[in-house]
Every structure is written in C-alpha cells, then in structure tokens.
C-alpha positions in Angstrom: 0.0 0.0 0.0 1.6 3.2 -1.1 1.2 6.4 1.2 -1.6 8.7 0.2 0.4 12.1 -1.3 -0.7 15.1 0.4 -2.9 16.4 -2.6 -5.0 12.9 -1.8 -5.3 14.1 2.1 -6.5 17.6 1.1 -9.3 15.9 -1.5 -10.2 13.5 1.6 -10.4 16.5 4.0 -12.3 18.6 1.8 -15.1 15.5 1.3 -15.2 14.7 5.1 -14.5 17.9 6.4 -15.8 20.4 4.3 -16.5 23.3 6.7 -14.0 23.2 8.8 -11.1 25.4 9.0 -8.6 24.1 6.7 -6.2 27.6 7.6 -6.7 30.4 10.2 -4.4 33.1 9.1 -5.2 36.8 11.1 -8.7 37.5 10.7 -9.1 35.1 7.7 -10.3 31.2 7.7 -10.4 29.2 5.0 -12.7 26.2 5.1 -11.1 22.5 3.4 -13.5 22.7 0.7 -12.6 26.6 -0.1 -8.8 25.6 0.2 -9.5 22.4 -2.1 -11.6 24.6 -5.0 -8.7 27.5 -4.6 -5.9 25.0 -4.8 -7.5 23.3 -7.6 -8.6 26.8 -9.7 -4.4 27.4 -9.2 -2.9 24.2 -10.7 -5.7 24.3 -13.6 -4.1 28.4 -13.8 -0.2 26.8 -13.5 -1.1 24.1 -16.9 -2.6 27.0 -18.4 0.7 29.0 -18.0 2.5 26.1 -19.6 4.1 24.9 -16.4 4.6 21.9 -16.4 5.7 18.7 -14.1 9.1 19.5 -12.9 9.5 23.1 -12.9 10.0 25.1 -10.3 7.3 27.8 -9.8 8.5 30.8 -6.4 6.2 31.9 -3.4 7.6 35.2 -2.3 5.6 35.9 0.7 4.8 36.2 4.2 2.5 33.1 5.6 -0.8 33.6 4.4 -3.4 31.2 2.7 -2.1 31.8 -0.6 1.3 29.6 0.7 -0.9 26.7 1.0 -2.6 26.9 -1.7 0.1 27.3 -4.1 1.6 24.3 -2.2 -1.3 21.9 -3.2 -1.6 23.2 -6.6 2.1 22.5 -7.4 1.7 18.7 -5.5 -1.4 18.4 -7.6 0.4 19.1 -11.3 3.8 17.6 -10.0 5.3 21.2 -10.3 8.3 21.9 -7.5 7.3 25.1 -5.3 9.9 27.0 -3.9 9.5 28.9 -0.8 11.5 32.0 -0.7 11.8 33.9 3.3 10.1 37.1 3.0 13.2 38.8 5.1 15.9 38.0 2.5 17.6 40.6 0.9 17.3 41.5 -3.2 20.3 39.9 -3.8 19.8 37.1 -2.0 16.5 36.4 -3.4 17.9 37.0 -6.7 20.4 34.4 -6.1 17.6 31.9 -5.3 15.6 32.9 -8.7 18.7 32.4 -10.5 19.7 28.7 -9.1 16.2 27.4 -8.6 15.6 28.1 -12.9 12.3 29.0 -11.6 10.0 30.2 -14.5 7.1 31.8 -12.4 7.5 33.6 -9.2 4.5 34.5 -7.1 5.4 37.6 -4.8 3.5 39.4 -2.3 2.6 43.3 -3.6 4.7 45.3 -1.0 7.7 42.6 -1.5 7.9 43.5 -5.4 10.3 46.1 -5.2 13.1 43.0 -4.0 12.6 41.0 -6.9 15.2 41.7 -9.2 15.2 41.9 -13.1 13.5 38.7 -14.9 16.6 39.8 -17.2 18.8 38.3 -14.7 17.0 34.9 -14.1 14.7 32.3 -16.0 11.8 33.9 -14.6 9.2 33.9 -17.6 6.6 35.8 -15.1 5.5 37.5 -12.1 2.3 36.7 -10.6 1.5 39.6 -7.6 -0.6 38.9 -4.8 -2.3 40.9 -2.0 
C-alpha cells in the first residue's frame, strides 16, 4: 500500500471535512472545501501557464493562505514550489531565482520592489498577490 500524497489528504479532507477550517491566518479562515476549489482553480491556472511537471514555480511571501494553496496546486500538477523567506535581501533572493531556474514567481505586492530583473534569471513571469 503506497502512502496517500498530500494532494490525496486535502481531497479526503475537503469531502469529510468540508466546513472546517482548513487555515486560520489573522482574521481570515479558509474552510477544506474553499482551500481544495482554490488550490484546484491554481494548478488548472499553472497548466494554463505552460508549467509543467518538474518546474519550479516561487512563493515570495509572508504566511498567508495563498502559501498553501500554491503548495497543493504545485503537489497536484507535480510542479516543485519553492519557498522564498520574505526577510531575505534582493540579492539574495535574486540568487535563489537564478539557481532554482524558476520560471514563475508568485510575490506578495509590498515585496515587489526586492525581486530583481526577470533579465537576470529564467523567470518567464511575475504573478502579484495581495
């Protein structure tokens, strides 16, 4: 019996625990059936952008709901998500584009300003987020 992948668990959960909070993040609560739609309306938005299994897509953010559900759209379409640290410097997180290949970055609004030039890096586009 092969262990269930964590796409599987967040399906199961969002069946047989639809209404309960999946994430509490501040004021906001998302709900295992919310997280499961948004997750899946993301990986069906990451084939769309010709990503495909293997490539490595950035979050460049602070924890918020939008982590996780990045993180179950990528397990979903076998796409590798790369967390960037939200207190890294320019350089450094330039550094990290640069090694990682990554060809999509997802970056919080007020953290845009650190990303540096997609001339620098394989980063085909930037995807901003509130």
């Amino acid at each position: 019996m092969t262990a269930p992948t964590i796409a599987a668990v967040a399906a199961a959960h969002a069946v047989q625990r639809a209404e309960c909070p999946a994430i509490i993040c501040e004021d906001r609560e998302v709900t295992f059936a919310e997280l499961e739609t948004r997750s899946n309306k993301a990986a069906r938005a990451l084939r769309g952008a010709g990503i495909a299994p293997g490539d490595r897509v950035v979050h460049y953010g602070r924890d918020s709901e939008v982590y996780y559900e990045l993180l179950l759209a990528c397990a979903k379409t076998g796409v590798v998500l790369v967390p960037v640290d939200s207190r890294l410097t320019s350089r450094e997180v330039g550094h990290i584009l640069l090694d990682s290949g990554a060809r999509l970055v997802f970056v919080e609004r007020d953290l845009l300003g650190s990303v540096p030039s997609r001339d620098a890096t394989a980063v085909k586009e930037l995807i901003v987020f509130d």
